[in-house]
C-alpha positions as CSV (number, residue, x, y, z in Angstrom):
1,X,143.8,-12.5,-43.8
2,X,142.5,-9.8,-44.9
3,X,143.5,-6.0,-43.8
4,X,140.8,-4.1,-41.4
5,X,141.7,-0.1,-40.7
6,X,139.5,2.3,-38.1
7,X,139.5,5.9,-38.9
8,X,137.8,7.8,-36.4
9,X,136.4,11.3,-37.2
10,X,133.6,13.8,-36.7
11,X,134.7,15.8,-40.1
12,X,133.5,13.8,-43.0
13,X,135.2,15.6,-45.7
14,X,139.1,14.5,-43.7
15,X,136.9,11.1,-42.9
16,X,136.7,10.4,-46.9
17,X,140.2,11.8,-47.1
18,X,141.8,9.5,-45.1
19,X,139.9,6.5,-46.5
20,X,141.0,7.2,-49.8
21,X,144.5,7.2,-48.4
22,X,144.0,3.7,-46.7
23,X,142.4,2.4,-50.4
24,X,145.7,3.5,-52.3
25,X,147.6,1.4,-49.5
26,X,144.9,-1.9,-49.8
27,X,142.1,-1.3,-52.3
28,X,140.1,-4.2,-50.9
29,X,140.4,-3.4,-47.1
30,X,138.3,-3.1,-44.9
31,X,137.8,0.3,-43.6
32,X,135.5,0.9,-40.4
33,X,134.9,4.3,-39.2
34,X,133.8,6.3,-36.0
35,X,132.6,9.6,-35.4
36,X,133.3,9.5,-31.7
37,X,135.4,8.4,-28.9
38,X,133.0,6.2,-27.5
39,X,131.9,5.3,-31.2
40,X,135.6,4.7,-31.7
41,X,135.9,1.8,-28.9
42,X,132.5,-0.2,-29.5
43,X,134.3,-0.8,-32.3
44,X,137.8,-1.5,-31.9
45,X,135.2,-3.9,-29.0
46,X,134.6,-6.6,-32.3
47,X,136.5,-9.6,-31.8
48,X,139.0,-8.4,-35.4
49,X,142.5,-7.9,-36.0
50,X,142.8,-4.5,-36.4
51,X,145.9,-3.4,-38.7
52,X,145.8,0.2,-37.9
53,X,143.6,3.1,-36.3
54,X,143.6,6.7,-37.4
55,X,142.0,8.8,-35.1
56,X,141.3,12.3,-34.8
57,X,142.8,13.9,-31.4
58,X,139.6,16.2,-29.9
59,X,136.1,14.1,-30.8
60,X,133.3,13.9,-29.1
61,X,133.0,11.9,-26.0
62,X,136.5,12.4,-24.4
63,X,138.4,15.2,-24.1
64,X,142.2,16.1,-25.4
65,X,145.0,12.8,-24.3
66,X,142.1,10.9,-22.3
67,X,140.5,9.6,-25.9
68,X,143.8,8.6,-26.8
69,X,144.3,6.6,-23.4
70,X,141.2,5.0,-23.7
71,X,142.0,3.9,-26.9
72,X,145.0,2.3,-26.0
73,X,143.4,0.2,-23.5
74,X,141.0,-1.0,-24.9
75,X,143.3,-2.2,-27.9
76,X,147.3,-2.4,-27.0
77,X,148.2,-4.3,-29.4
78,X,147.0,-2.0,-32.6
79,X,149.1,1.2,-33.6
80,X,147.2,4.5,-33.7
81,X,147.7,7.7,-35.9
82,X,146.6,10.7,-34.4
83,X,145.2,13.5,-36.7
84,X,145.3,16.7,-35.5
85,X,144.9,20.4,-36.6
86,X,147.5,21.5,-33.9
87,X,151.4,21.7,-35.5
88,X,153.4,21.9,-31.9
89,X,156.3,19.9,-30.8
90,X,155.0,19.7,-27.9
91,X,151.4,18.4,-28.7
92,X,153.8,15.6,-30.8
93,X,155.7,14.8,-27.7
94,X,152.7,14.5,-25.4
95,X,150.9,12.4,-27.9
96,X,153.9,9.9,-28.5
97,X,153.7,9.8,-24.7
98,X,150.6,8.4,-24.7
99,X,152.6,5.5,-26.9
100,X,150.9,6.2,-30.2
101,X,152.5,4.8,-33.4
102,X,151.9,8.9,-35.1
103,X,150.5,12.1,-35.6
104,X,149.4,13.6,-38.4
105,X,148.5,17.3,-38.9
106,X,145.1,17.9,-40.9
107,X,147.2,20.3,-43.3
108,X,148.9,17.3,-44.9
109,X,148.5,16.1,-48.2
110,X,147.2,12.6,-49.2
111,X,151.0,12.1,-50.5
112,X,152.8,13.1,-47.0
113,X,149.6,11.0,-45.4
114,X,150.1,8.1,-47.4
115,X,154.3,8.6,-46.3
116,X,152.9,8.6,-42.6
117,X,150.9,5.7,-43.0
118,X,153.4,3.5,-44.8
119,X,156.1,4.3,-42.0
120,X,153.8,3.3,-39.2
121,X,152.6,0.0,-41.1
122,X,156.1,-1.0,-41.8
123,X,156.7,-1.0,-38.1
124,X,158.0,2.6,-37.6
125,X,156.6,6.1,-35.5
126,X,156.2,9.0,-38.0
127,X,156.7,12.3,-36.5
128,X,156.5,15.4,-38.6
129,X,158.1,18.3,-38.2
130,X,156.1,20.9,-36.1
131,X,156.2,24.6,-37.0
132,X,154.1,26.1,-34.5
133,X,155.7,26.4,-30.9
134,X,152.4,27.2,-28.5
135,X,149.5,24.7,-28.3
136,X,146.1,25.3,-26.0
137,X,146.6,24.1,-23.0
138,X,143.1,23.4,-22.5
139,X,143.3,20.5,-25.3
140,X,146.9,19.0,-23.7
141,X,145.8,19.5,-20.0
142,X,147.6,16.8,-19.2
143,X,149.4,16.8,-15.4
144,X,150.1,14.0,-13.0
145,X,146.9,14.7,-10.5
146,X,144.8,13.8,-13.9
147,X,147.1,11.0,-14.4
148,X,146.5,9.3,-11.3
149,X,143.0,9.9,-11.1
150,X,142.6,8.2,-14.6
151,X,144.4,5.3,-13.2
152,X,142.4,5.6,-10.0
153,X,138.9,5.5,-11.6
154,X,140.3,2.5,-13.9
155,X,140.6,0.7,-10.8
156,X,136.8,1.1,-9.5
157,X,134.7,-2.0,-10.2
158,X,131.8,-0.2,-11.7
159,X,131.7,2.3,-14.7
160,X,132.4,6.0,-13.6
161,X,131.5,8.7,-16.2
162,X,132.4,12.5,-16.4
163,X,130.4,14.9,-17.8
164,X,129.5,17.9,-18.1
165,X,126.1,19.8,-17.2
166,X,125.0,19.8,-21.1
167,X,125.7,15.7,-20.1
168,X,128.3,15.6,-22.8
169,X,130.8,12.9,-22.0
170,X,134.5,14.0,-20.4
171,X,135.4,10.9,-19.4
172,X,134.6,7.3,-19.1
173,X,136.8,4.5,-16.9
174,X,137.1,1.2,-18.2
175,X,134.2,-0.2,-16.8
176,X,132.0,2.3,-18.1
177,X,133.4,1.9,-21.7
178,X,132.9,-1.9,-21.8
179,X,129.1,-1.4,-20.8
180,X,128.4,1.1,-23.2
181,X,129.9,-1.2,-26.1
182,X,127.2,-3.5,-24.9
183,X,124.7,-1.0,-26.4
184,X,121.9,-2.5,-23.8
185,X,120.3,0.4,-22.0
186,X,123.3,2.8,-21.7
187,X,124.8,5.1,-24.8
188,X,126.7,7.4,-25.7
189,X,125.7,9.2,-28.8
190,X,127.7,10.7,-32.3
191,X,127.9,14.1,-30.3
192,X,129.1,12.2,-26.8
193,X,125.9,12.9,-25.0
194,X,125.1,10.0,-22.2
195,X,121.8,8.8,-22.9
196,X,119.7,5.6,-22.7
197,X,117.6,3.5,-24.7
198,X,114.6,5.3,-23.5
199,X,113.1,8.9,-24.2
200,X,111.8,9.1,-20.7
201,X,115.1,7.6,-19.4
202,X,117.7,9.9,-20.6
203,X,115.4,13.3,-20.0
204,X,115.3,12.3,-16.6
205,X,118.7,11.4,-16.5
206,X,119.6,14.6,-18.1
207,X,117.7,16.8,-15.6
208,X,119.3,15.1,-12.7
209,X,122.6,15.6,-14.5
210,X,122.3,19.6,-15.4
211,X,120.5,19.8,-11.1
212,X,124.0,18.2,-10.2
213,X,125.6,20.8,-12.3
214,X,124.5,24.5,-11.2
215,X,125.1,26.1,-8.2
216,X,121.4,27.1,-6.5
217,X,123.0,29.9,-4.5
218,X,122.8,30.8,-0.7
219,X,125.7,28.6,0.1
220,X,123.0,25.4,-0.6
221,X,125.1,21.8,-2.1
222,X,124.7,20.6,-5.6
223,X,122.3,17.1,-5.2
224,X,122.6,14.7,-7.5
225,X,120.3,11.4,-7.9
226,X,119.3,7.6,-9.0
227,X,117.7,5.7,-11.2
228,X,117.1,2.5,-12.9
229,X,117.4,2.3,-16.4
230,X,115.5,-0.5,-18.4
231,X,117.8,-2.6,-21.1
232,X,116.4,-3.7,-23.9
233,X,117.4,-7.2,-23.3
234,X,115.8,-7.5,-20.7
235,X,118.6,-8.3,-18.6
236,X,118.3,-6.7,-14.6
237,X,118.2,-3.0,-14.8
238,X,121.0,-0.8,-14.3
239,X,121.4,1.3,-11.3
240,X,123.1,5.2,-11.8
241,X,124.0,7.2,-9.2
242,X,124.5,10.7,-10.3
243,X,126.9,13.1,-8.1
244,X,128.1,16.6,-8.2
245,X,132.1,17.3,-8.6
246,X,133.5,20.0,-6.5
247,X,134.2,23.4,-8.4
248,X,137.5,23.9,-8.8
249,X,139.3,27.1,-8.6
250,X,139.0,27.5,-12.4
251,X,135.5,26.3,-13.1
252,X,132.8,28.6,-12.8
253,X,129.9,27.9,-9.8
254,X,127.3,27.2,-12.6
255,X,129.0,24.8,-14.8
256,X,130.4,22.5,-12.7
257,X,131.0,18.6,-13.8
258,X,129.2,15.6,-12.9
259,X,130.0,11.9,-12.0
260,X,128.1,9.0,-12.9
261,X,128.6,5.6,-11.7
262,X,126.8,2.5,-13.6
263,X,126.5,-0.6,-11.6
264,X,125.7,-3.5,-13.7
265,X,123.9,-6.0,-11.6
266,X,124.5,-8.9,-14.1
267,X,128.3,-8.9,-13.4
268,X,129.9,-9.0,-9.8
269,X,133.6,-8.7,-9.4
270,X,135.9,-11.4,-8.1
271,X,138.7,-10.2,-6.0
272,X,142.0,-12.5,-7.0
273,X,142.7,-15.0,-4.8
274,X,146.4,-13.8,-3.8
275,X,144.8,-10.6,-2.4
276,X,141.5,-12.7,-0.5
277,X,144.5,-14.8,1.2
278,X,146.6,-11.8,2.5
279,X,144.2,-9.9,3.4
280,X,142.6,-12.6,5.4
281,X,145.0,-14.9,6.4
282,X,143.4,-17.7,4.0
283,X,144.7,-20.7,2.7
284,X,144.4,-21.3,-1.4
285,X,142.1,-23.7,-1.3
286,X,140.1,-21.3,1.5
287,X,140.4,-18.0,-0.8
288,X,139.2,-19.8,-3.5
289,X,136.3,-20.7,-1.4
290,X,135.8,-17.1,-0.8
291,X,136.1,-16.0,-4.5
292,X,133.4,-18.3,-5.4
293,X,131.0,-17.5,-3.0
294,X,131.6,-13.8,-3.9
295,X,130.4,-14.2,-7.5
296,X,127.1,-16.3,-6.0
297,X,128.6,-20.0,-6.5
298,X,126.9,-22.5,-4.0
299,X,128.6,-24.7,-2.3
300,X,127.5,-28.2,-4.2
301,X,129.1,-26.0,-7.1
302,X,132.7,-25.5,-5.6
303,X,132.9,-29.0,-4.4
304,X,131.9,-30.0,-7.4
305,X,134.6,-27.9,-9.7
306,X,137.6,-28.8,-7.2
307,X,136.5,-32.4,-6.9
308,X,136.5,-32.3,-2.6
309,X,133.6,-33.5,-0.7
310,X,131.0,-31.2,0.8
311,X,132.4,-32.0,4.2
312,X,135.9,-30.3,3.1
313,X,134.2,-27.4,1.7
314,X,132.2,-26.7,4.8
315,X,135.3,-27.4,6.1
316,X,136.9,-24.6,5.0
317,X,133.8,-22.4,5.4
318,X,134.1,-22.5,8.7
319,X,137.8,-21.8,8.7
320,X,137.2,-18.9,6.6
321,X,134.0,-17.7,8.9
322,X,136.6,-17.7,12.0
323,X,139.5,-15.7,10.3
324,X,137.3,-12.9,9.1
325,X,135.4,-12.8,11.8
326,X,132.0,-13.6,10.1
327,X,129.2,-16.0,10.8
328,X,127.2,-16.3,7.9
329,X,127.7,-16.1,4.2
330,X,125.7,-12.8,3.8
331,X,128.1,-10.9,6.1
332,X,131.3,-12.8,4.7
333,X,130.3,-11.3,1.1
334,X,129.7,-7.9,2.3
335,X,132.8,-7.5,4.1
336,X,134.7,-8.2,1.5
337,X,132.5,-6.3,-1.3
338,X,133.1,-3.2,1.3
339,X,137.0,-3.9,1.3
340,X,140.3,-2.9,-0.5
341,X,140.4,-6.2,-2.1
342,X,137.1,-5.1,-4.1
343,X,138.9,-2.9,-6.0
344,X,141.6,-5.6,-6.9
345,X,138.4,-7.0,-8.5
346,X,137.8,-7.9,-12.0
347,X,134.4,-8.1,-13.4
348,X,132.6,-11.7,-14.2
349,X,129.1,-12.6,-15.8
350,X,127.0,-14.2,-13.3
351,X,125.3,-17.1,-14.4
352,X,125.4,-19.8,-11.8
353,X,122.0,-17.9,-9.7
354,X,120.0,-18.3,-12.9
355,X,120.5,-22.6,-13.5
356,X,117.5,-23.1,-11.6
């Protein structure tokens, strides 16, 4: 099988000098590169074995350990090498936190490279020794409350993006980072700027964003917006809601970040059955019901893939009607779309509304 490396990096002299450094390893790899965070998992989004990433720790797109989360995510399973210009102990230990396999300082040479590399392929962490003790603390921010809040936004079922009033990309949850490797309406560019497929698209998106972000003064709120954006397959449109963040303490009134929140109407999210059932009261067989019917399965359908009548799946309906209080299936899917078991969700393609 043959070997496939990443090396992500928006410096392309230490891009080409980190290649050559994967050639002398495996002349006839194959070497894939990035230029971005977001560039950096559309790819690592191809269906390849990946042998090993090398990624440079501050590129566009995501800011400081958050690129480096993302990254692991997205692909577990595949040992990174971060490449950094900072020489600190403790930008090592905050990096090996984030489980990564290495880290590299810029100032090596190919030879102490190509020692880093072979320890991590061979199963190993490298870690050099540092020889700088202080490191910006604006690169590392990296507390519990931003922690937490990661994890939070991981759990929404809709892509949430951070950015900043220039629209430059701080941070993207999951969600958001599996519909931009769909490159079908939504982007982020090789600088990390959110746009979309269309001129018109992303300068109104980018004046709603930069209105979000400045303070007009006289004690008046930030507004944000919506929009549709097109996709060039043609698929339904995605909706964006753009909101204003509260300043914080050390964030000036007129440069205050932005969230955005993507809804992609060609997935909906199905709650797992364990959560349906104790949050309900359900039986299996009636959260399963329930699951279906929130993803826009018809009846005939269900019956169908359990192999029950339609008189046992009405059955159920009308079990499931009485413990939720519900009469119809309209209201039974928006209750639960406007519960906690909603964010238990996990996102499915719809295609069952589209047979006929």
């Amino acid at each position: 099988m043959k070997t496939t490396f990443v090396v992500a990096d928006d410096h392309p002299l230490l891009l080409e000098g980190v290649k050559g450094v994967l050639r002398k390893i495996e002349p006839d790899a194959d070497i894939l590169q990035a230029i971005s965070y977001p560039d950096l998992l559309e790819v690592l989004s191809q269906d390849l074995d990946f042998s090993l990433v090398i990624a440079d720790l501050n590129m566009p797109g995501m800011k400081g350990l958050d690129g480096i989360r993302a990254v692991q995510s997205k692909r577990p399973e595949v040992p990174v090498i971060i490449i950094s210009a900072t020489e600190s102990q403790k930008a090592i230990n905050k990096t090996l936190e984030c489980g990564v396999a290495g880290y590299m300082f810029k100032s090596f040479s190919q030879e102490q490279m190509l020692e880093a590399v072979e320890t991590v392929l061979e199963g190993e962490t490298f870690v050099p020794e540092a020889n700088i003790e202080m490191f910006s603390g604006d690169e590392f921010a990296d507390d519990k409350k931003t922690n937490f809040g990661a994890a939070a936004l991981n759990q929404l079922p809709m892509g949430v993006v951070i950015v900043d009033k220039t629209a430059q990309v701080l941070f993207m949850n999951n969600n958001a980072s599996d519909i931009f490797a769909q490159s079908d309406g939504v982007d982020v560019g090789p600088t990390g700027i959110f746009r979309t497929a269309k001129v018109g698209e992303t300068k109104n998106l980018h004046a709603m964003i930069s209105d979000a972000a400045i303070d007009l003064g006289d004690d008046e709120e930030r507004e944000g917006g919506a929009m549709i954006v097109t996709r060039p397959s043609m698929k339904r449109s995605f909706s964006l809601l753009v909101v204003p963040l509260p300043d914080e303490d050390d964030v000036s009134s007129d440069d205050g970040n932005v969230a955005v929140f993507i809804n992609d109407p060609e997935m909906h999210n199905e709650p797992p059955t364990n959560v349906l059932a104790r949050l309900y009261g359900l039986t299996d067989a009636e959260a399963r019901l329930l699951q279906a019917l929130i993803v826009g399965k018809k009846l005939e359908t269900v019956a169908d893939e359990a192999g029950v009548s339609m008189n046992t799946v009405r059955s159920h309906l009308k079990q499931v009607f009485r413990k939720t209080g519900t009469n119809r299936q309209p209201e039974l899917v928006s209750l639960v779309m406007n519960s906690s078991a909603y964010l238990a969700s996990n996102p499915v393609s719809i295609e069952e509304d589209f047979d006929e």
